[in-house]
N, C-alpha and C positions, 0 to 999 in steps of 0.2 A: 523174319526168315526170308522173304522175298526179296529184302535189302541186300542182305547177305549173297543171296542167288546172283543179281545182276550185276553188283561188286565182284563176284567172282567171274562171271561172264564177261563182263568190261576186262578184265586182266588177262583173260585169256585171247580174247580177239587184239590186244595191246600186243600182247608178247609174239602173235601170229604175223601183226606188218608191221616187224621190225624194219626199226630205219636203218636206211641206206648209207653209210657213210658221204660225207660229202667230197668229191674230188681233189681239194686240197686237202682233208685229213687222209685219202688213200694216196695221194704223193707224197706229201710229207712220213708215211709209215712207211713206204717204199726207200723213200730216198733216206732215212734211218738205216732203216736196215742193210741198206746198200753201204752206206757210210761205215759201221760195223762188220759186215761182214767182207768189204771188199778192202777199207782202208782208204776211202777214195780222201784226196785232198782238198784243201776249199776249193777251189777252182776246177775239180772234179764236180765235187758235191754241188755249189751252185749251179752250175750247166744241168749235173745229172737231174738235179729239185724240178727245174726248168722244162726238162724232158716228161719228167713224171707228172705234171700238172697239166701238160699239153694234153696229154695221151690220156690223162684218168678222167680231164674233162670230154672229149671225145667218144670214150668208152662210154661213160656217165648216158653222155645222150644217145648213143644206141641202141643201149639197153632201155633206156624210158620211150624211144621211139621207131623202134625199127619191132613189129607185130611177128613178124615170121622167125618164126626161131631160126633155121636152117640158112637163111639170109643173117639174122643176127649172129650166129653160129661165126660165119665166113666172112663177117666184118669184125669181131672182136678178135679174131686170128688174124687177120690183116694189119691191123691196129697193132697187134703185139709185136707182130715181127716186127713193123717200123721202129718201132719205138727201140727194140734189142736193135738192131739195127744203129736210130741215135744212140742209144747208149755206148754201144761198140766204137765207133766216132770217140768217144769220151774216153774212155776209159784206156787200158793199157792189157795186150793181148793177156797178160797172166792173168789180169785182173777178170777180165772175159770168160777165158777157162776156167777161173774158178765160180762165177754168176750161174756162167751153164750149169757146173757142178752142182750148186746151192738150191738153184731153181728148182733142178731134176730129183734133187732129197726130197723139197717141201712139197714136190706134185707125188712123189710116193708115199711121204706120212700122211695126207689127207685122202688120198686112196687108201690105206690102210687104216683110217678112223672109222 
């Protein structure tokens, strides 16, 4: 019975610090989705992959290193816009107005979960 207790306790502290994706697996699902929903072409898409690994690494270690939320806060906002920012570079104005668009859905369905 006690086996059972700590098997059960181990899975639950497991499932508590779930891992982090790693910086290339959140560019690479970026730069998918961007490819899919924008249309972008190879020489889009490589540039864009390029931007997204930059940025997802950058983020990665703010989040593991910067203590103060409100400072962390106002460095992963910073980091975003640049990054829209390279992207915009990249891409083609339609293409842009529609990311804004896309972006601004998937921050309202996770607001709404």
């Amino acid at each position: 019975m006690l086996l059972f207790l700590l098997i059960g306790s181990a899975s639950i502290v497991k499932a508590q610090q779930k891992e982090k994706p790693s910086p290339q697996k959140v560019a690479n699902r970026q730069t998918n989705w961007m490819v899919t929903e924008l249309k972008l072409d190879e020489s889009q898409k490589a540039k864009v992959a390029a931007i997204n690994l930059d940025y997802a690494t950058k983020i990665a270690e703010v989040r593991a290193n910067e203590p103060d939320p409100d400072v962390k806060r106002q460095k992963l906002k910073s980091l975003n816009k640049a990054r829209m920012e390279a992207i915009k570079a990249v891409i083609s104005e339609d293409q842009y107005k529609l990311l804004v668009i896309k972006l601004a859905e998937k921050k309202k369905d996770r607001q709404n979960q």
